[in-house]
N, C-alpha and C positions, 0 to 999 in steps of 0.2 A: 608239593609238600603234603604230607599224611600222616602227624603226628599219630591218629589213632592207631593207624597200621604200624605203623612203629611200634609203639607200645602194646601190643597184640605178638608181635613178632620178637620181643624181649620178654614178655608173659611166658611164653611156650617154653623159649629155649630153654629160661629159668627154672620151668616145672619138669623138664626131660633131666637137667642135670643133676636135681633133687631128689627124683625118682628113681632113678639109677645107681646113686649112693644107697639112697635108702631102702633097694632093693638088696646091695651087694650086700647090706649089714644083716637084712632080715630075710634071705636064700641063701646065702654064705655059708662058708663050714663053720658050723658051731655057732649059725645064728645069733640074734644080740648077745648073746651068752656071750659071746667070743670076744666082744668088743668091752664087756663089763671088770674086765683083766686089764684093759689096757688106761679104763677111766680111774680104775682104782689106784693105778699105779700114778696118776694125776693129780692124787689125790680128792678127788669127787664122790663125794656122800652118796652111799649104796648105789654103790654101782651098777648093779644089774638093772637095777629103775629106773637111773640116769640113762643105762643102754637101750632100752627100749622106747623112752621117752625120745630120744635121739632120735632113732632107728624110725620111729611112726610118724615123728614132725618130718622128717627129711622124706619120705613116702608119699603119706597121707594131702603132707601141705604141697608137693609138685605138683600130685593130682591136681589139688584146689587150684593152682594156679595156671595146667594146660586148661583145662576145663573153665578156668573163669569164675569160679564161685568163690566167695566168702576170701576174694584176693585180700585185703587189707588186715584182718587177724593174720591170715597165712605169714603176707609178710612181714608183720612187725616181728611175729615167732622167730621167724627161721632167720629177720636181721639180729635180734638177740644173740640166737644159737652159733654165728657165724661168727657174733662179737666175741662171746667166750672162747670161741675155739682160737682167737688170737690172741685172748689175754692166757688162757692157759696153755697154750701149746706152739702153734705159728710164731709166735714174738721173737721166740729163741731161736728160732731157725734162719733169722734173718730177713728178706724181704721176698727172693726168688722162690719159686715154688721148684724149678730143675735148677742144675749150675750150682754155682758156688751158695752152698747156705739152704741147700734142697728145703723144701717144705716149707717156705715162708709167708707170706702174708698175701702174696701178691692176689693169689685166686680169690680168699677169701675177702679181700676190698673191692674185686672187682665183682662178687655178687651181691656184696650188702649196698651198692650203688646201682646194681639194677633192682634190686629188692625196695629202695628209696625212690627211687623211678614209678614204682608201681606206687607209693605210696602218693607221690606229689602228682602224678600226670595222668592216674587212674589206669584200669585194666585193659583199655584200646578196645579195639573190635571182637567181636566175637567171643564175647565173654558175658557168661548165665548171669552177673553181676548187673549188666546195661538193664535186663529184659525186669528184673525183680524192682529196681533202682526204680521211685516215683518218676513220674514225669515232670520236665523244667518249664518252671512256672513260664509263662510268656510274657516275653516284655510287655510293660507297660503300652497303650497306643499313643502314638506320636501326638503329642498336644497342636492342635492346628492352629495357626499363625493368627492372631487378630486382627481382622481388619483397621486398615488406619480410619479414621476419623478423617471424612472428607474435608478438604477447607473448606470454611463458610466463605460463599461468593459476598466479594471485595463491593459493597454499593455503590452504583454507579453514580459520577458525580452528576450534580443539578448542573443543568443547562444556565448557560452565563445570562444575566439580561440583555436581551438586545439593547444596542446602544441607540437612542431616540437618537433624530436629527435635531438640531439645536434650533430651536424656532429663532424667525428673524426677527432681528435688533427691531423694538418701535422708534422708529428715528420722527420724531416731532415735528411738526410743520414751522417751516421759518417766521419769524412773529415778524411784521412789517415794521421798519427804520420809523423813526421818530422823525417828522417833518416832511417824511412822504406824503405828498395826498394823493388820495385817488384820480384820477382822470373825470372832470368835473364835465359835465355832458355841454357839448356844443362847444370842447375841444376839436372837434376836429374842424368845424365849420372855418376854427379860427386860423389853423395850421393848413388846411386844407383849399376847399374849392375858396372859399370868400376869400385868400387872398390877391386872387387875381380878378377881384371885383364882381360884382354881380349883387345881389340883395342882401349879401352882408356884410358886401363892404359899405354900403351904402348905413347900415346898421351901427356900424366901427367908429366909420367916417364920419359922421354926423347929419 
């Protein structure tokens, strides 16, 4: 797709179809002159002015528009000029331009819609208009992404206390029975060797 050549390609045709007419009117027999008979009979104030006014927009403005210059004047003019010729002449003719109702609207709607073409989608390519036209501003520059905010590292938790081993229980020393006595010395002499005699049994014994 090439809108611009599109619209380049609609420029031209529209400025060949313009200049054509508007040559027929102004090298014709009898020159604007000739057509000033025909507006008068339309009823249109001073006719011969109105015919040459005609004659030059339909000429002058084709030019403008093969050529690319000063497109936007051109075609408001000659979307005007095309309107009139259907409020006062085409309406009555019906809608066909051949066939039933000759001369009717038809052609004339379809050049004030490429004449509206030129006004909304501009001159296309290759047109003196582009080259005189400032230049387009440049976009703005792409604003650059902000860095995120890193996450502040999570502190790391405190080591647990080691768990001590449980010191051992003081377990008390067993307190000696009441009416225990100790082992009273020269128990054994008595339990022992003396009592199968000898010097203390003799001790014992009396």
């Amino acid at each position: 797709m090439n809108p611009a050549l599109g619209q380049m390609i609609l420029r031209i045709v529209l400025g060949v179809i313009f200049v054509a007419h508007g040559a027929a009117k102004m090298f014709g027999d009898g020159g604007p002159g000739a057509a000033a008979g025909f507006l008068g009979s339309l009823g249109v104030p001073v006719p011969i002015l109105a015919s040459w006014v005609v004659t030059l927009l339909e000429f002058v403005g084709g030019m403008f528009l093969i050529v690319g210059v000063f497109v936007l004047p051109a075609a408001i003019l000659l979307a005007i000029h095309m309107l009139l010729g259907i409020i006062l002449l085409h309406a009555q003719s019906g809608f066909f331009v051949i066939g039933p109702g000759a001369g009717g609207v038809e052609f004339n709607l379809l050049l004030i819609a490429g004449l509206l073409s030129m006004l909304l989608g501009g001159p296309g390519l290759a047109a003196v208009d582009n080259r005189s036209a400032p230049p387009a501003a440049a976009p703005p520059p792409a604003r650059e992404p902000r860095p995120r905010p890193e996450p502040m590292p999570e502190p790391e938790p405190e080591p647990a206390p080691e768990a001590s081993e449980p010191e051992a229980a003081f377990e008390p020393e067993p307190e000696p029975t009441p009416g225990a006595s100790e082992p009273t010395p020269g128990a054994e002499t008595a339990t022992g060797e003396g009592i199968g005699g000898g010097p203390e049994e003799k001790r014992f014994g009396g």
